[in-house]
C-alpha positions as CSV (number, residue, x, y, z in Angstrom):
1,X,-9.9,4.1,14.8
2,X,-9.4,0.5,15.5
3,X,-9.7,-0.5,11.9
4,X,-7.0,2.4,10.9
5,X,-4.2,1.3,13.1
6,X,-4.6,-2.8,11.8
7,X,-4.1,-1.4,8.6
8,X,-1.1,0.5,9.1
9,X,0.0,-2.2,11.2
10,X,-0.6,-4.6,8.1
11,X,0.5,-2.4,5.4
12,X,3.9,-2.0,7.6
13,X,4.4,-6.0,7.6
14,X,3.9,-6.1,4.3
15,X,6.4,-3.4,3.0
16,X,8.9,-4.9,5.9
17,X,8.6,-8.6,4.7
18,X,7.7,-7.9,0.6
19,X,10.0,-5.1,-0.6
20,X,8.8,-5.9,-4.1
21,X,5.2,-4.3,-2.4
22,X,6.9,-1.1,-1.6
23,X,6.7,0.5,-5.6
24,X,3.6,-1.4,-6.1
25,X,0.3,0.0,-4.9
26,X,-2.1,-2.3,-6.9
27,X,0.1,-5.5,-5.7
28,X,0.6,-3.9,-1.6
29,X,-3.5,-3.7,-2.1
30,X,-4.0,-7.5,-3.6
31,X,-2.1,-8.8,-0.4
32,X,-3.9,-7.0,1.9
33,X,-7.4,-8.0,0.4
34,X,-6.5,-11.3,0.1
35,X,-5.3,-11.5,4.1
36,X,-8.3,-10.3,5.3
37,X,-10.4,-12.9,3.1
38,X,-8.3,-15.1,5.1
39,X,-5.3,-16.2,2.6
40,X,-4.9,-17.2,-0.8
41,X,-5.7,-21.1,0.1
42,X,-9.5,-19.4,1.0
43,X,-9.9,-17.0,-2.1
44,X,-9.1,-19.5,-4.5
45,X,-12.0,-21.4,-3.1
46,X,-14.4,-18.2,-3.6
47,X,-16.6,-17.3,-6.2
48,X,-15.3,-14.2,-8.5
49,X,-18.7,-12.3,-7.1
50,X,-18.8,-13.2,-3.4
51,X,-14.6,-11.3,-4.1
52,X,-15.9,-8.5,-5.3
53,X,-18.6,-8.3,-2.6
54,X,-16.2,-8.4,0.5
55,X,-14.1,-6.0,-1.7
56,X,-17.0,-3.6,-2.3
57,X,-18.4,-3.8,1.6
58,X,-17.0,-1.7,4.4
59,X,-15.0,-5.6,5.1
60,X,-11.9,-4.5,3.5
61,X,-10.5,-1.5,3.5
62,X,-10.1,0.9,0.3
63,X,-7.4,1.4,-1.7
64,X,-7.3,5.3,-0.9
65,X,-6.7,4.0,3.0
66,X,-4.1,1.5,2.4
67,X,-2.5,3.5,-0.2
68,X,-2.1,6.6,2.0
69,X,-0.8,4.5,5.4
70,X,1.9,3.3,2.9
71,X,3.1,6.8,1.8
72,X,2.9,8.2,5.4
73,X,4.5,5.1,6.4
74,X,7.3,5.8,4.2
75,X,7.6,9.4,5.1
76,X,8.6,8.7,8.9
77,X,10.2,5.1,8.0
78,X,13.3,5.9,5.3
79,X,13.6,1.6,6.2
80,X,10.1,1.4,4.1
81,X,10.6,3.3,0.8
82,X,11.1,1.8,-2.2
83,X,13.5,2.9,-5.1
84,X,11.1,4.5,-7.3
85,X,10.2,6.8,-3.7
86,X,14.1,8.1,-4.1
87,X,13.6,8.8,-7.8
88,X,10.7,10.5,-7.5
89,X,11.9,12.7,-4.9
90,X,15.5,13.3,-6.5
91,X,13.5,14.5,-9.9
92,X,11.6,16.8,-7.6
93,X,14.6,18.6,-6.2
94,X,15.9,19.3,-9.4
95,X,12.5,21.0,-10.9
96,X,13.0,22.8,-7.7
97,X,16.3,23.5,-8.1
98,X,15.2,24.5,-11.9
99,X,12.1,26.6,-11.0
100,X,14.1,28.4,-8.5
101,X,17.2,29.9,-10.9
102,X,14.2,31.2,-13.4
């Protein structure tokens, strides 16, 4: 449980300091791998295998976790969504809006 809440905790940082990383799965889960390696200055320095060990150990968290704190993140924090999140949900109302007058 431990685990969970540092990752919401670091997945909120992120989308509060990076609002680029709010859109951007693949991006919000590069900068959380590469903070828990311990920074860009230290993954630079690793070997392309000993990455994809820590990424393929219980070490870092999947992408399924940190994906999923972001979108419930954004669901209680309107602060944390990114454009796309209000395009998606706009095109959504109107299939609803759509599917309902049939």
């Amino acid at each position: 449980m431990k685990q969970l809440f540092s990752i919401i905790d670091d997945v909120e940082k992120f989308l509060t300091k990076y609002p680029v990383l709010r859109d951007d799965d693949r991006r919000l889960i590069v900068n959380l791998w590469t903070k828990r390696m311990g920074g860009s200055d230290i993954v630079d320095h690793l070997e392309p295998n000993e990455v994809m060990k820590r990424i393929a150990s219980s070490e870092m968290p999947s992408p399924e976790s940190i994906t999923r704190c972001r979108r419930k993140l954004q669901e209680k924090c309107p602060n944390l969504r990114g454009e796309i999140w209000y395009k998606r949900h706009q095109r959504a109302e109107n299939i609803r809006k759509g599917i309902n007058t049939l």
